[in-house]
N, C-alpha and C positions, 0 to 999 in steps of 0.2 A: 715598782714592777708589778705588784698585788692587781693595782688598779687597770692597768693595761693586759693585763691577763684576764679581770673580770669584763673589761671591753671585748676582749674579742672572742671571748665564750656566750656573752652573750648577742657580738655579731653572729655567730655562729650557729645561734639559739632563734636567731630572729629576731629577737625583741633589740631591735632599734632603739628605742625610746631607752633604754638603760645601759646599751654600747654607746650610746651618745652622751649621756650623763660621766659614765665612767672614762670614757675616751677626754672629757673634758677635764675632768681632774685628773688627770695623768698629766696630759700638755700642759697644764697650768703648776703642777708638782716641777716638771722639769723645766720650766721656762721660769720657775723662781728658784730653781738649784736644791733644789729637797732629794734627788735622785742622788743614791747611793753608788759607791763602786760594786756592790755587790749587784744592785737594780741595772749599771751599765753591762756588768759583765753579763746578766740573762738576755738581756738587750743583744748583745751581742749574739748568745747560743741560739736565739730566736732569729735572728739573720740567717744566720749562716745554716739552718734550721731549715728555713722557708727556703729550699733552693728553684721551688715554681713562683714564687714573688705571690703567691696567697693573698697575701697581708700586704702585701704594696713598699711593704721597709724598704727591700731593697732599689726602689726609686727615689731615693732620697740619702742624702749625704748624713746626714743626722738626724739622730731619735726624736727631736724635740721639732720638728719639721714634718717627720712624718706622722706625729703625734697630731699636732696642730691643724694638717691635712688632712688626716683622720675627722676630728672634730668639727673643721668647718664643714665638710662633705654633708657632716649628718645635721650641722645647723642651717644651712642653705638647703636642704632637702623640707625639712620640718617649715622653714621659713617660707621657703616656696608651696606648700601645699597650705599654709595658712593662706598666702596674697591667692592658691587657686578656691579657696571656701567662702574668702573675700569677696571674689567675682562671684561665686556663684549666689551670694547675698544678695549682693547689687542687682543682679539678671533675675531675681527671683523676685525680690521688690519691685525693679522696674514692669516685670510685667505684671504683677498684680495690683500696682496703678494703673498700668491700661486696662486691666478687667474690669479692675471699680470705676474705670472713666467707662469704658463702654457700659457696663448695667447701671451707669447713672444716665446715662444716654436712653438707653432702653428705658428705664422707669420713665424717663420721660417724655417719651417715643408714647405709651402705652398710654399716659395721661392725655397728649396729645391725641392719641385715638378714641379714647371712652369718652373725651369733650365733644370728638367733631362723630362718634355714634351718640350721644346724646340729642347732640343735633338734628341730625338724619333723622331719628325717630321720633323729635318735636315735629319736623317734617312732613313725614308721613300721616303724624297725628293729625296732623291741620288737612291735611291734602285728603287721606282714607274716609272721608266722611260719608251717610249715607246719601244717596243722590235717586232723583227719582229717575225709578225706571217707565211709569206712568202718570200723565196726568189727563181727567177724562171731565169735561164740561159738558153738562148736560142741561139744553135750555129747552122750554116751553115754545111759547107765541114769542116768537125773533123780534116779532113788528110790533113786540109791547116790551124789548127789552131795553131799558131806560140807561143813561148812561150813567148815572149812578148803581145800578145793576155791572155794567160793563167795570168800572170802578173798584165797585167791590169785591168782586171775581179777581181782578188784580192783587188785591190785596190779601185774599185767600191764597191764592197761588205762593206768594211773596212771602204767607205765614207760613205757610208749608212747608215751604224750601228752607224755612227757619228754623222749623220747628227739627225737621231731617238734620241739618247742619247739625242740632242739639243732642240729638243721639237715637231718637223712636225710628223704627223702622218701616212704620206705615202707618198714617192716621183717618180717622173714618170720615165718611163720606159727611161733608157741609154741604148746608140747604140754605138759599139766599132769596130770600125774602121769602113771599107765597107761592113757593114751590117755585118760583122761577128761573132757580139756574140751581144746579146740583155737581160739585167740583167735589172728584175723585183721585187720592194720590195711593200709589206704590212707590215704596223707597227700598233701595237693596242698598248694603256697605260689605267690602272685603271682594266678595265674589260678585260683583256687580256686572251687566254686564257695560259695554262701553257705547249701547245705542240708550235710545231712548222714545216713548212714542206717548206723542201728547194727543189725543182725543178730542174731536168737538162734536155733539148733536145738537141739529135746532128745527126745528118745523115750524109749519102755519105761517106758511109763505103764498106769496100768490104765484106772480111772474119767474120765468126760467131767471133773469139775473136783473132782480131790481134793487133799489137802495138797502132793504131789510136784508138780502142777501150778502152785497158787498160790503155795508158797516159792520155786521155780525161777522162775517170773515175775517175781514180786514182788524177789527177791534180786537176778538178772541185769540187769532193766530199770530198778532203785534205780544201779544199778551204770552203764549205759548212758548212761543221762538225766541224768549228774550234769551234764557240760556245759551243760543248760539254767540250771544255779545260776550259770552264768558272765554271763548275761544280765540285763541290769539292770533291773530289773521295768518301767519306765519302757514297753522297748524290748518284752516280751515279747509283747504284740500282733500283732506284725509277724509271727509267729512261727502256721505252719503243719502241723500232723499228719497221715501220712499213714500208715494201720496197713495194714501188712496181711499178716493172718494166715489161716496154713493149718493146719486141725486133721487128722490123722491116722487112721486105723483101720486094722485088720489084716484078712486075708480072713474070718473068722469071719461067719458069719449074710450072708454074701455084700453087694449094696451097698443095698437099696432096701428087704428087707423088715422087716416091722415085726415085732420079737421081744424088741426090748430094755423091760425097766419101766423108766417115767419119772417122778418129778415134778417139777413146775416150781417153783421157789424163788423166782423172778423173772415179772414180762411179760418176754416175748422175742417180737418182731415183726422182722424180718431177713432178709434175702436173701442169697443166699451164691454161690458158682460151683462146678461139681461137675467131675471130672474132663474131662467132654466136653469143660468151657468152658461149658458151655449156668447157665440161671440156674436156683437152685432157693428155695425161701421153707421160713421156719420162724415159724410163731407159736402162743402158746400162755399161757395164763394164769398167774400165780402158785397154787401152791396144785394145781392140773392135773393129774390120773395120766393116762399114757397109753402106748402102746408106739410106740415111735421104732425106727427103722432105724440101720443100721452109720454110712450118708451122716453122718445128722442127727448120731449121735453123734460123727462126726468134728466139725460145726460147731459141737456145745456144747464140744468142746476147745478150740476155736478164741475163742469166745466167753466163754470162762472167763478165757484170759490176756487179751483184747479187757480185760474187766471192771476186771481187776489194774494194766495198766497204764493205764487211764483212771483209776484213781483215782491214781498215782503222778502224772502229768499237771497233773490239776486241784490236786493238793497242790504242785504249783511254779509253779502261776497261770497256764497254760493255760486259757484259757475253754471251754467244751464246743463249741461253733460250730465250733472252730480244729480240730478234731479231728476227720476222716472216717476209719471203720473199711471194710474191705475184707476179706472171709471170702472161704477156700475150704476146701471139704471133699474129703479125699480116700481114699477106699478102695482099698486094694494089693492087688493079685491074690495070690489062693494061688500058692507056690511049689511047684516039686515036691521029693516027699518030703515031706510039709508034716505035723506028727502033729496031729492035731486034740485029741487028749487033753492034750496039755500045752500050760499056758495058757505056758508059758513063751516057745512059739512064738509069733512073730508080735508078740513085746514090741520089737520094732525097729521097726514099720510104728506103734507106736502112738505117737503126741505130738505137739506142735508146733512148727511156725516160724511166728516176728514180723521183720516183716521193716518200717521204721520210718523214713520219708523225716521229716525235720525240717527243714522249710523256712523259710529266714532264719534261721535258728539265727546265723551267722558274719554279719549284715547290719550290725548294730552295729559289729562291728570293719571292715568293707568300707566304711561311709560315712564312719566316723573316718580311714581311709584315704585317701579319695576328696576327703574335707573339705581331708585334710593336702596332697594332695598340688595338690590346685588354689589353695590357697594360697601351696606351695609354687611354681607356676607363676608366682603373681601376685608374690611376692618377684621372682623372677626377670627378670620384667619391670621392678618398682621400681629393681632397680640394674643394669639397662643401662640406662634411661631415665634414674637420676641418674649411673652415669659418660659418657652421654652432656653430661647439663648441664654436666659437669666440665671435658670435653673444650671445650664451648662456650666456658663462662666462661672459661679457661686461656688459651685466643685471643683472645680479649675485651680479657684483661691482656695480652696482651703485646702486642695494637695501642695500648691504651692507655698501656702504658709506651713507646712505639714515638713516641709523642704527645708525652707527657712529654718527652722528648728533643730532639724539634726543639721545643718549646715553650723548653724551657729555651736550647737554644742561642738561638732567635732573642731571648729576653730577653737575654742576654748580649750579642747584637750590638748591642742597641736602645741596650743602660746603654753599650755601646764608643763608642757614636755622640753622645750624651748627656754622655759623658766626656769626650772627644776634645771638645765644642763648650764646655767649661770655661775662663774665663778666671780664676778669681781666682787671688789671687798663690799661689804655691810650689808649683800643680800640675804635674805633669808630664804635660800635654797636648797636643796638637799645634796647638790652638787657642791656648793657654799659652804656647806656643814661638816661635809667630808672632810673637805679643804681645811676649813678650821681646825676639825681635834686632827689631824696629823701634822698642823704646822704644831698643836701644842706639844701635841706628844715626843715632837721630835727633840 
């Protein structure tokens, strides 16, 4: 009876864990016959004792039944909150393999992004180079420039563009041969802009459009224009011309009057701008004789290379729309000492400059740029937003395994509690124990 009176003091106390132990060795006292008639008869005063059923006795026919019920209550309690610390192992594990599966995912999310931004900025490195914003040919006597001259102006150009590609950003003015042609570049990188304007001067011409005019056009501005072959026909739309050219004359037949024979080979209908700035008009029929001025003869110079390089243009898929021409004509004042006899004079004042804005030329590589590099932004964003999740989920596991711990402890104390209330024979339990020195003592 000892034992079942320290059970339900300390039901009564709270402490389960030792109403369970002691309830177990009671039932198992009476269910091997150890109960005395003095243990039955308190049994009894305790019935009859309890007349609100407290204790539960009075639902049961016999001590060793309600004893037993007693017992099992508090083992299937203890037992059940083990199988619920069980679950919460399992649920605690389970998801801290999906954490560690998602941040391995992410680690690998984030390699995959610093590969394809490594990329991107090979990219850009290739693409961002300097590119010239100018290039300016400056020739002597047209009609002494040989094509080995022509040639090697080519290849000036060709070094330049090479030398920009290589990283200088503007290199000084080359001299080819004796003084006769002088090729000048600018190069910008980063802040570039996306036109471009290639330059040509050339004098000591004779005729408004003779061979020394059309081959020096035609050869320089093949020469110039090649950059447009860099444009992907796609892209060449975008792609704006701006001419403008200024045709030459020398003091002879002074600026306005009319002494020169003409005929016209073409319609020419055109406005031009004359030394003042002020505007001047030429029109005139195909087929048309008529006398023209020093002025005019300046602007069929001028209109001659206009001609030459509109057709180089439209043979690289320039549409005629994209292309606005700009004339000026200009007549040089007599010098002093000036011989009027020799046509020789005054072969400096005669020829022209093209002077040639190509706008968006460079736009194609600016948006492939612009594309890269706001992509490149959005990378950037993707993996601090996924080492953020990293950081998240990483805390995530360690309160979860933080869980896992006292999960497991508290099952440990549940199974010590469980153990400890163990009577059968050859445990070593404190429950066991009890059990033992009272069978000896008895």
């Amino acid at each position: 009876m000892y034992y079942t009176q320290e059970a339900l003091v300390m039901e009564e106390m709270g402490k389960s864990a030792e109403a369970f132990k002691y309830f177990s060795v009671a039932s198992e006292l009476w269910s091997q016959g150890y109960a005395t008639s003095n243990d039955k008869k308190l049994m009894r005063q305790m019935r009859d004792m309890d007349e609100d059923n407290l204790t539960g006795i009075r639902s049961f026919s016999s001590y060793p039944r309600w004893l037993s019920d007693k017992m099992g209550r508090y083992k299937q309690k203890y037992e059940s909150e083990i199988g619920e610390e069980k679950d919460k192992i399992s649920e605690y594990e389970d998801s801290i393999k999906e954490l560690e599966a998602t941040i391995l995912a992410d680690n690998k999310a984030i390699q995959d992004l610093r590969e394809e931004s490594d990329e991107i900025k090979a990219a850009i490195e290739k693409i961002d180079i300097p590119r010239e914003q100018e290039v300016k040919v400056e020739l002597g006597d047209i009609s002494k420039v040989s094509s080995t001259t022509i040639q090697e102006i080519k290849r000036v150009v060709k070094a330049g563009r090479q030398l920009a590609d290589e990283g200088p950003t503007s290199t000084d003015e080359v001299v080819i041969g004796d003084s006769e042609a002088k090729v000048k570049f600018t190069y910008k990188k980063g802040r570039m802009s996306s036109n471009i304007q290639p330059d040509i001067e050339g004098f000591k011409v004779a005729k408004h459009c003779n061979e020394d005019i059309l081959r020096y056009t035609n050869d320089l501005m093949t020469i110039l224009l090649m950059k447009l072959d860099e444009v992907p026909p796609a892209n060449r739309d975008a792609i704006g011309i701006k001419l403008q050219i200024t045709g030459n004359s020398d003091w002879r037949g002074g600026d306005t009057e009319k002494i020169i024979n003409y005929t016209a080979q073409q319609d020419i209908d055109e406005e031009f701008k004359n030394a003042d700035g002020g505007t001047d008009y030429f029109k005139i029929k195909a087929g048309e004789n008529r006398k023209i001025s020093n002025r005019e003869l300046a602007f069929l110079r001028a209109y001659c290379a206009y001609n030459t390089t509109l057709a180089i243009l439209e043979g690289k898929g320039i549409r005629t729309e994209k292309i606005d021409g700009y004339f000026t004509a200009l007549v040089h004042p007599e010098p002093p000492n000036a011989d009027k006899r020799n046509m020789e004079h005054g072969k400096e004042d005669r020829g022209v400059e093209i002077s040639i804005t190509i706008e968006n030329l460079y736009k194609h590589y600016m948006d492939e740029i612009k594309r890269l590099k706001n992509r490149l932004a959005i990378i950037q964003g993707e993996i601090k937003q996924k080492e953020n999740d990293i950081a998240k989920n990483e805390a995530e596991v360690g309160g979860l395994e933080a869980k896992v711990a006292l999960a497991i402890k508290e099952k440990e104390r549940l199974e010590r509690i469980v153990n400890n209330a163990r009577t059968d024979s050859g445990t070593n339990t404190q429950a066991g124990s009890i059990l033992e020195e009272v069978k000896s003592a008895w």
